[in-house]
C-alpha positions as CSV (number, residue, x, y, z in Angstrom):
1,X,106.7,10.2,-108.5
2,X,108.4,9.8,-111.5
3,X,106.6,7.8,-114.8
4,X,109.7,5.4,-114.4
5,X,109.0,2.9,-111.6
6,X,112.9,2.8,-110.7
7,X,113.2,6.8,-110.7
8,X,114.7,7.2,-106.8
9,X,113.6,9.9,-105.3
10,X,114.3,11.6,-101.4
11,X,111.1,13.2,-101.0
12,X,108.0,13.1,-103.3
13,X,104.3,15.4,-102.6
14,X,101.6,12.8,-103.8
15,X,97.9,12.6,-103.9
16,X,95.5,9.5,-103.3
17,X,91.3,9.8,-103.8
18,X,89.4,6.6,-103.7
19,X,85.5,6.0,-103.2
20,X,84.8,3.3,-100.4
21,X,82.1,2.3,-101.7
22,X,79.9,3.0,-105.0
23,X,78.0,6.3,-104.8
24,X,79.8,7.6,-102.0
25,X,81.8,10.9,-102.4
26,X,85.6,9.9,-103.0
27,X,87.9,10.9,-100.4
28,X,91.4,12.3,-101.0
29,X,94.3,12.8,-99.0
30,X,97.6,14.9,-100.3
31,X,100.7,13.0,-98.1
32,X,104.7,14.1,-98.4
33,X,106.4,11.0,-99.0
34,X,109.8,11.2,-96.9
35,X,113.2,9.1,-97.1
36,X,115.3,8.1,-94.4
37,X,117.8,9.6,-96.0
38,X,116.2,13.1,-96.2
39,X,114.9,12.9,-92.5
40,X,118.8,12.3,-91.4
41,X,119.4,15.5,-93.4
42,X,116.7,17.4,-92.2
43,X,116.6,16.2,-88.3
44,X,119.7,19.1,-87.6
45,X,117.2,21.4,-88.8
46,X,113.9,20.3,-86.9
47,X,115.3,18.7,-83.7
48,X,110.7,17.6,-83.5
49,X,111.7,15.0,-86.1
50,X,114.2,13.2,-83.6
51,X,111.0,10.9,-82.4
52,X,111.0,9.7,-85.7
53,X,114.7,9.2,-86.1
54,X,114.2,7.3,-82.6
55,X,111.0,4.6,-84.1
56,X,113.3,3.3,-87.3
57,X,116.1,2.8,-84.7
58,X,113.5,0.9,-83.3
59,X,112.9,-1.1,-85.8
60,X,109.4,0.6,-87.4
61,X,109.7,0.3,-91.2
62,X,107.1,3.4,-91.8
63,X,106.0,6.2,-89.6
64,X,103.5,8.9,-90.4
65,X,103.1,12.2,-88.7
66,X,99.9,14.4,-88.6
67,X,98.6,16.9,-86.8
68,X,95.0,15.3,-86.2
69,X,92.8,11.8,-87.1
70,X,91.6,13.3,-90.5
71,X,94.8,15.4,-91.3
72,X,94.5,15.6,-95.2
73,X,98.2,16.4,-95.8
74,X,99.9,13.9,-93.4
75,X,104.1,13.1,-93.7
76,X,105.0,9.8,-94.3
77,X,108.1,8.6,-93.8
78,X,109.9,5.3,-94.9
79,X,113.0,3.4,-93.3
80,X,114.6,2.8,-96.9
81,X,117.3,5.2,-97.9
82,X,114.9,6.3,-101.0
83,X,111.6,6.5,-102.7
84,X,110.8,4.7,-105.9
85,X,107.4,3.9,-107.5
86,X,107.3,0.4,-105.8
87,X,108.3,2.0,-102.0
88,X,105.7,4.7,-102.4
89,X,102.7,2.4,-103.0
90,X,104.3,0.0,-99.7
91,X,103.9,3.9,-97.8
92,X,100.8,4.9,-98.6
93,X,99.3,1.1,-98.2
94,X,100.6,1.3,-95.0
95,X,99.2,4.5,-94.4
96,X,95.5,3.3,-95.8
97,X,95.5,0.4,-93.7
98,X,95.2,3.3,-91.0
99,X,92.0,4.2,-93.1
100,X,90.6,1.3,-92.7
101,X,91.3,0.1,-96.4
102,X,93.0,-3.2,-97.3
103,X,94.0,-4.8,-100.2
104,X,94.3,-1.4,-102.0
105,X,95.5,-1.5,-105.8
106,X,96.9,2.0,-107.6
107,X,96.7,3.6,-111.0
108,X,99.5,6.2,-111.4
109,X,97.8,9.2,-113.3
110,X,100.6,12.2,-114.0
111,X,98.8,15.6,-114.9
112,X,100.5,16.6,-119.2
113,X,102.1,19.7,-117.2
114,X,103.2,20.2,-113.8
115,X,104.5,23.9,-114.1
116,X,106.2,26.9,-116.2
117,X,108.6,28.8,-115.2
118,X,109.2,32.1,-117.5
Protein backbone atom coordinates (compact mmCIF):
# COMPACT_ATOMS: atom_id res chain seq x y z
CA UNK A 1 0.00 0.00 0.00
CA UNK A 2 0.98 3.28 -0.61
CA UNK A 3 2.13 5.88 2.56
CA UNK A 4 -0.83 8.07 1.17
CA UNK A 5 -4.12 6.65 2.54
CA UNK A 6 -5.94 7.82 -0.80
CA UNK A 7 -3.17 6.26 -3.18
CA UNK A 8 -5.68 3.79 -5.37
CA UNK A 9 -4.32 0.95 -6.16
CA UNK A 10 -5.70 -2.48 -8.43
CA UNK A 11 -3.71 -4.98 -6.73
CA UNK A 12 -1.41 -4.70 -3.65
CA UNK A 13 1.01 -7.93 -1.94
CA UNK A 14 0.63 -7.13 1.86
CA UNK A 15 1.75 -8.67 5.07
CA UNK A 16 -0.16 -8.86 8.56
CA UNK A 17 1.69 -10.54 11.99
CA UNK A 18 -0.13 -10.15 15.23
CA UNK A 19 0.41 -12.11 18.70
CA UNK A 20 -2.99 -13.41 20.11
CA UNK A 21 -2.17 -13.15 23.11
CA UNK A 22 1.05 -11.99 25.20
CA UNK A 23 3.96 -14.45 25.03
CA UNK A 24 2.64 -16.35 22.26
CA UNK A 25 4.60 -16.57 18.97
CA UNK A 26 3.10 -13.95 16.46
CA UNK A 27 1.57 -15.25 13.54
CA UNK A 28 1.75 -13.81 10.02
CA UNK A 29 0.01 -14.20 6.98
CA UNK A 30 1.33 -12.63 3.38
CA UNK A 31 -2.40 -11.98 1.42
CA UNK A 32 -2.64 -10.39 -2.42
CA UNK A 33 -5.09 -7.77 -2.05
CA UNK A 34 -7.34 -7.88 -5.46
CA UNK A 35 -9.71 -5.22 -7.07
CA UNK A 36 -12.87 -5.87 -8.85
CA UNK A 37 -11.48 -4.11 -11.39
CA UNK A 38 -8.34 -6.24 -11.89
CA UNK A 39 -10.36 -9.65 -11.38
CA UNK A 40 -12.65 -8.40 -14.57
CA UNK A 41 -9.36 -7.97 -16.33
CA UNK A 42 -7.78 -11.00 -15.36
CA UNK A 43 -11.04 -13.51 -15.41
CA UNK A 44 -10.35 -13.85 -19.63
CA UNK A 45 -7.11 -15.11 -18.52
CA UNK A 46 -8.03 -17.69 -15.58
CA UNK A 47 -11.58 -18.74 -16.54
CA UNK A 48 -11.11 -20.51 -12.19
CA UNK A 49 -11.73 -16.97 -11.15
CA UNK A 50 -15.34 -16.89 -12.78
CA UNK A 51 -16.75 -18.29 -9.13
CA UNK A 52 -15.59 -15.19 -7.90
CA UNK A 53 -16.92 -13.00 -10.62
CA UNK A 54 -20.24 -15.07 -9.89
CA UNK A 55 -20.22 -14.24 -5.50
CA UNK A 56 -19.97 -10.15 -6.10
CA UNK A 57 -22.76 -10.59 -8.65
CA UNK A 58 -24.25 -12.08 -5.82
CA UNK A 59 -24.00 -9.53 -3.74
CA UNK A 60 -20.73 -10.68 -1.47
CA UNK A 61 -18.68 -7.48 -0.72
CA UNK A 62 -15.25 -9.57 -0.09
CA UNK A 63 -14.15 -13.02 -1.16
CA UNK A 64 -10.97 -14.82 -0.32
CA UNK A 65 -9.47 -17.65 -2.06
CA UNK A 66 -6.95 -20.25 -0.61
CA UNK A 67 -5.76 -23.34 -1.24
CA UNK A 68 -6.14 -24.80 2.51
CA UNK A 69 -7.46 -23.62 6.33
CA UNK A 70 -3.99 -22.23 7.29
CA UNK A 71 -2.93 -21.08 3.66
CA UNK A 72 -0.29 -18.23 4.55
CA UNK A 73 -0.58 -16.42 1.17
CA UNK A 74 -4.40 -16.33 0.63
CA UNK A 75 -6.12 -13.82 -2.35
CA UNK A 76 -8.38 -11.45 -1.20
CA UNK A 77 -10.52 -9.95 -3.28
CA UNK A 78 -12.91 -6.77 -2.80
CA UNK A 79 -16.15 -5.68 -4.69
CA UNK A 80 -14.96 -1.94 -4.96
CA UNK A 81 -13.43 -0.94 -8.28
CA UNK A 82 -9.92 -0.19 -6.26
CA UNK A 83 -7.78 -0.54 -3.31
CA UNK A 84 -6.86 2.35 -1.01
CA UNK A 85 -5.39 2.36 2.51
CA UNK A 86 -8.95 2.50 4.10
CA UNK A 87 -10.41 -0.55 1.67
CA UNK A 88 -7.37 -2.72 2.47
CA UNK A 89 -7.75 -2.60 6.35
CA UNK A 90 -12.01 -3.31 5.59
CA UNK A 91 -10.24 -6.73 3.45
CA UNK A 92 -8.00 -7.97 5.69
CA UNK A 93 -10.52 -7.31 8.86
CA UNK A 94 -12.78 -9.26 7.04
CA UNK A 95 -10.30 -11.80 6.38
CA UNK A 96 -9.16 -11.91 10.32
CA UNK A 97 -12.61 -12.21 11.46
CA UNK A 98 -12.05 -15.76 9.55
CA UNK A 99 -9.08 -16.04 12.19
CA UNK A 100 -11.00 -15.71 14.77
CA UNK A 101 -9.81 -11.99 15.58
CA UNK A 102 -12.24 -9.10 16.08
CA UNK A 103 -11.93 -5.61 16.68
CA UNK A 104 -8.46 -5.65 15.00
CA UNK A 105 -6.63 -2.12 14.84
CA UNK A 106 -3.38 -1.67 12.20
CA UNK A 107 -0.09 0.17 12.20
CA UNK A 108 1.14 0.60 8.56
CA UNK A 109 5.03 -0.06 8.86
CA UNK A 110 6.77 0.51 5.08
CA UNK A 111 10.33 -1.10 4.95
CA UNK A 112 13.18 2.49 3.87
CA UNK A 113 13.66 0.33 0.54
CA UNK A 114 11.61 -1.92 -1.30
CA UNK A 115 14.09 -2.74 -4.28
CA UNK A 116 17.07 -1.71 -6.81
CA UNK A 117 17.09 -2.14 -10.04
CA UNK A 118 20.68 -1.58 -11.80
Amino acid sequence: MGRDRAIRQPWSDVSVSFVREPGESAERYEPTLVSHARLIEDRALAPRLEPIVEAFKNGAEFYIEQTSADDRNPEIYTSNAYIDQPEAERMLAHFLRTRGLEDVGFQWVWPDFVCSVG
